[in-house]
Each structure stands twice: as C-alpha cells, then as structure tokens.
C-alpha atoms as one frame of an Amber mdcrd trajectory, in Angstrom:
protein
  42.423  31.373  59.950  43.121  29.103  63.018  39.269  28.695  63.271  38.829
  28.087  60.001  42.073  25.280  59.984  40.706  23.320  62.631  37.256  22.836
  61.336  38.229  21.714  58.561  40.866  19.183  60.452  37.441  17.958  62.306
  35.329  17.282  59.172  38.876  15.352  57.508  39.031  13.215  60.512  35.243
  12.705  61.338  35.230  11.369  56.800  37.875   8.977  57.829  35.846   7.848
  61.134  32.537   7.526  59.178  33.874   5.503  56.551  36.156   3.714  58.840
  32.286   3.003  60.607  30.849   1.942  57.938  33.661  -0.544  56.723  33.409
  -1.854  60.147  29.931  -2.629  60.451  29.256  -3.389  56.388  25.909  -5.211
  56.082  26.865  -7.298  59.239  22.882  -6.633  60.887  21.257  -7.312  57.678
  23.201 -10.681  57.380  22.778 -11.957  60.686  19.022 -10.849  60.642  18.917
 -13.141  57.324  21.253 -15.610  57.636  22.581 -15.430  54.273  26.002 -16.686
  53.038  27.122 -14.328  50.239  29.319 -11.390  49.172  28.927  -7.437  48.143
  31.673  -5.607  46.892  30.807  -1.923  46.449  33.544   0.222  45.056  34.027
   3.829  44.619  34.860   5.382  40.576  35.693   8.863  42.165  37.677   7.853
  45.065  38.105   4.013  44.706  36.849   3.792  48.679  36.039  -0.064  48.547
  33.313  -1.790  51.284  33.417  -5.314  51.282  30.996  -7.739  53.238  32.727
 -11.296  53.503  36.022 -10.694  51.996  37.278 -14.235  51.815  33.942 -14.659
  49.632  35.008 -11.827  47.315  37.592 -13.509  46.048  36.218 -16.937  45.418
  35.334 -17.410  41.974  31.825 -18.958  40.631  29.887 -19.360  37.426  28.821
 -16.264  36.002  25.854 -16.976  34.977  23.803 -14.599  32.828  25.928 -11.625
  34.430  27.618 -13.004  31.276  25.391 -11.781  29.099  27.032  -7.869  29.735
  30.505  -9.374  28.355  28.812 -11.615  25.804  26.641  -8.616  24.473  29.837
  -6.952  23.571  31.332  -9.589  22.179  28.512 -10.412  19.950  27.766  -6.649
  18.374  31.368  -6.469  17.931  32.100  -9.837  16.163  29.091  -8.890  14.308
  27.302 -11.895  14.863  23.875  -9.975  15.139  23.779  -6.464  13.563  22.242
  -4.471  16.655  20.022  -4.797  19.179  16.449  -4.746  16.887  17.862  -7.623
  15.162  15.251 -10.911  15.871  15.809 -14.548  15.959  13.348 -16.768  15.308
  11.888 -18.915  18.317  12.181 -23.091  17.440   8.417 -23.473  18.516  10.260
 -25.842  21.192   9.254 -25.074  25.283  12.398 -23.199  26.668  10.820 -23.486
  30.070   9.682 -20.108  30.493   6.901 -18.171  28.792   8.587 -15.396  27.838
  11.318 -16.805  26.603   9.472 -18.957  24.151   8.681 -16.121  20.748  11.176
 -14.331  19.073  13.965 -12.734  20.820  15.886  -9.670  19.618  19.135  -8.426
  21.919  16.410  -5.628  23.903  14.291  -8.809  25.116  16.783 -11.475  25.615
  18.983  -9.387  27.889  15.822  -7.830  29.580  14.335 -11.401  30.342  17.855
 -13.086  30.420  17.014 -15.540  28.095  19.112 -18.141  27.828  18.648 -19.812
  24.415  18.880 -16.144  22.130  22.686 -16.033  23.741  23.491 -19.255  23.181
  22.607 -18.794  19.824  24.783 -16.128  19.468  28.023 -18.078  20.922  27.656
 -20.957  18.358  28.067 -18.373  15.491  31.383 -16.425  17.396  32.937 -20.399
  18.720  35.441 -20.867  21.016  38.642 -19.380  19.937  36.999 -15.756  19.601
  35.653 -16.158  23.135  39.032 -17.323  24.807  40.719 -14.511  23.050  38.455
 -11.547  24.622  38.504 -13.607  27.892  42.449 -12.993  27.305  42.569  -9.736
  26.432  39.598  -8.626  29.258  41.119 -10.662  31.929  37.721 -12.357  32.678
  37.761 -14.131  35.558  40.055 -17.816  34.715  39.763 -17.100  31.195  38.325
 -20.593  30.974  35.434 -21.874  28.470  35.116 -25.830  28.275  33.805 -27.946
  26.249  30.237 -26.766  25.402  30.479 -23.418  23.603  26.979 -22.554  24.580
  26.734 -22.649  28.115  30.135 -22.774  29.183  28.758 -19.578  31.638  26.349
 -21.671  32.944  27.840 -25.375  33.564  30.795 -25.089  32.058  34.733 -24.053
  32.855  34.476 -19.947  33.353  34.699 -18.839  36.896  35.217 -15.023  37.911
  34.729 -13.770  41.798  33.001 -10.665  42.653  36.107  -8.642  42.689  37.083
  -9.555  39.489  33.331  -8.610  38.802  34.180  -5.199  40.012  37.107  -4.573
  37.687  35.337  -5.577  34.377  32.345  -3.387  35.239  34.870  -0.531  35.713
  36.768  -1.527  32.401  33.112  -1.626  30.736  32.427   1.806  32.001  35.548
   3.476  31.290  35.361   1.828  27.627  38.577   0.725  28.750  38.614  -2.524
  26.280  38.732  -2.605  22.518  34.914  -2.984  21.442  33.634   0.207  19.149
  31.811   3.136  21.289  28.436   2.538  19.863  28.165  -1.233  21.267  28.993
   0.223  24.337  26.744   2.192  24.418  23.991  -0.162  23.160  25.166  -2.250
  25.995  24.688   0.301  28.774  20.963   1.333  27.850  20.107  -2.522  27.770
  21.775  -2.415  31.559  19.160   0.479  32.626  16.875  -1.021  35.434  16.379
   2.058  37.717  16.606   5.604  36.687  15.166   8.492  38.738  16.544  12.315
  38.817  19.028  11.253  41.584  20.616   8.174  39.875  20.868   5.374  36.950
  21.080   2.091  37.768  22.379  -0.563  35.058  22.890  -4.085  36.277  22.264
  -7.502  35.242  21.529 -10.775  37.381  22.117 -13.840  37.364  21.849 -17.173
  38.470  24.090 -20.807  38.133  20.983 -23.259  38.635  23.061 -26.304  37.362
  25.439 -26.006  40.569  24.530 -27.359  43.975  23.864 -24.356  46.286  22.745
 -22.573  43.118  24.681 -19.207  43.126  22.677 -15.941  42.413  24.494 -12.929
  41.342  23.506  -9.180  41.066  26.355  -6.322  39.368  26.613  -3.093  37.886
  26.651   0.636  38.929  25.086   3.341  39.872  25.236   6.782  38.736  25.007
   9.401  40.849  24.901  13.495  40.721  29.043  13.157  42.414  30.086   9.719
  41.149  29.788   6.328  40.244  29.452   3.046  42.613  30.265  -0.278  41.331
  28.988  -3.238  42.456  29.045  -7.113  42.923  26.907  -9.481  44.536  26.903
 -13.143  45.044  25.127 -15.500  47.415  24.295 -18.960  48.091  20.553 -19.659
  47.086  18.750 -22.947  48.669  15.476 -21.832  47.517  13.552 -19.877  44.950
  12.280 -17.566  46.365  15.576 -16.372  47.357  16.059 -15.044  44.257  14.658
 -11.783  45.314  17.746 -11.100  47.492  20.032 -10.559  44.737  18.815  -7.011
  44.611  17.646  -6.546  47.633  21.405  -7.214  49.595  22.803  -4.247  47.302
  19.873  -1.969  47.666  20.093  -2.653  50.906  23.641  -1.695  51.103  23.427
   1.163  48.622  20.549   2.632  51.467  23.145   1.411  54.715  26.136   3.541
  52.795  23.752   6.547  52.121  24.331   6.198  48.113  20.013   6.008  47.438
C-alpha cells in the first residue's frame, strides 16, 4: 500500500513539474529561432490547463479579420439571411482580386476560401443593430461595429484579443450561445481542416491587410481521443509570405506540448 502511495505521489508531482516545464519554456526556441512578434493561447476543455506564449500580447485586442467569419456564419444561418450552406450567390462579374473568389459562392466555398465579398453580402441583409446585439449577448471582443456594416471586421471598430478568442471558441463548442443546434453544427463541419484517426482539427484564419503591420490570425480546436485544445494565434506579418506561419506557430506548439 505504502509502495503503491508513493508512486503515485511521484507521477502527481512529476504532472505538475512537466507542465510547470512546459509553461516555462512555451514556444520560447521557436520564437527566437524566427523572430516573430505574436501570441498563442492554447487552453485545455478537460482540465482548463492554459499555455500562453507572450501574455501581455494575449490580451491586446486586434481586428478579427475573417476569424469572423465563424461568428458571422452563425449569425447569418440563424437570422436566416441565407437558408444553409448549399445556398449560392451570384458573382457581380466584377474582379474581387482573387481567382477563386470571383464565380458563385455558396457558405461551403466562401468560408473554405475566406472570401470576403459572399460575407459581406450577407451583413448588408442582417445590418447593424442585429450584429451589435449578438456582439452583446456573445461578449465578442469590444462589442464594437462602426460605420461600414460590411467590413467593420476588417477596417472597421471590432477588436477582440486572443484570449477573448479562446472563450468564444469554447462558448461555440459547448453550444453555449443561443443559435439552433443544426447551424452549429453546419458551422463546425465548414471549420474541418485536418482530420486523421487521432484528431479533428476545425479552425479558421485570418488576416487584417488594411492595418499597418498586417495582423494574421489562426483559431480553433482540436479534438482529441481524451479532450479538446483550444486555440488562438496572432502575429505581426511584414511580408506575405509570412502568412504560412499562422498555422505553422500552433502546429508547432500543438507538436512542442505533445497534443499531435
């Protein structure tokens, strides 16, 4: 019994040392290998065991960017704006600076390709009020819109840090807020990006290109076989190519905290 006691006392205390390890040293070689000024915010659903890499950062809020499109998704199937996700709209014939983004659009493609035009489409028809009220009610970020209803995520007045990232996604899991079951779950098979038979991954990115550094986002979760992993990731991009390193900081610290 007094064997048994103290080995289990040894695997308690060497848990808290590991994580206490890993909270310590969070990211801090990949960053300084990189030179990259961002945040990641990884958060526990089972335990709510929380590793943060630049936690002044965490808390500073930025455009959202298309990782609006998760929120305005909702929204939109709720305030029936667009019936489901099949549902098309029609392409202007005008360049929208992107190949793919200039035919048709139905909810599947536009959140897929993140295309900008098919959601602001969709805010002109729900307008201001209805968006300030489920910023309310979801405690988005500042709650703030401005004065162009269709792209007030991209230039306009909404701000939200990666924290605050953190608790939507957990809200949004949990079907915590008051949209019907089946846009929720509409919503989390157009998040799928990486599924294997160890985990799911549903995220979306984004990117504020009309701010000065442009800001690049990554969040979601992960689904594992023992629990679920939130995430939020935001970093300062001075180049293009950077883009790439939205996913790659939070695979890379998915790997670092043995998650994938």
């Amino acid at each position: 019994m007094k064997r048994r006691f103290l080995i289990l006392l040894f695997i308690f205390f060497t848990s808290i040392v590991w994580g206490e390890n890993k909270s310590d040293t969070f990211l801090k070689q990949y960053m300084k290998e990189n030179n990259i000024n961002c945040t990641v915010v990884i958060e526990s659903l089972k335990t709510n065991k929380t590793y943060i890499y630049n936690d002044k950062r965490s808390k500073d809020r930025f455009l959202p960017a298309s990782t609006f499109k998760i929120v305005n998704t909702l929204i939109a199937l709720q305030e029936k704006v667009i019936q489901d996700e099949n549902e098309v709209i029609k392409w202007d014939g005008r360049d929208k600076g992107y190949p793919d983004w200039n035919k048709d659009q139905n909810m599947k493609s536009a959140f897929t390709l993140s295309c900008v035009w098919y959601y602001q489409e969709l805010a002109k028809k729900i307008g201001n009020s209805k968006y300030l009220s489920y910023l309310k009610k979801m405690d988005y970020g500042n709650m703030k819109t401005g004065n162009n209803i269709d792209s007030f995520w991209l230039d306009g007045d909404l701000r939200i840090s990666a924290i605050e990232e953190i608790k939507v996604l957990k809200n949004i899991y949990g079907e915590k807020y008051t949209f019907d079951n089946k846009y929720y779950n509409i919503l989390k098979t157009l998040m799928v990006v990486d599924k294997n038979e160890n985990y799911i991954v549903r995220a979306k990115t984004g990117t504020a290109s009309r701010v000065s550094p442009n800001i690049g986002w990554y969040v979601g979760y992960i689904e594992t076989k023992d629990d679920v992993w939130f995430f939020a990731c935001n970093l300062d991009m001075i180049k293009p190519e950077q883009a790439k390193l939205r996913k790659e900081i939070v695979y890379t610290a998915l790997r670092e905290l043995e998650i994938i």
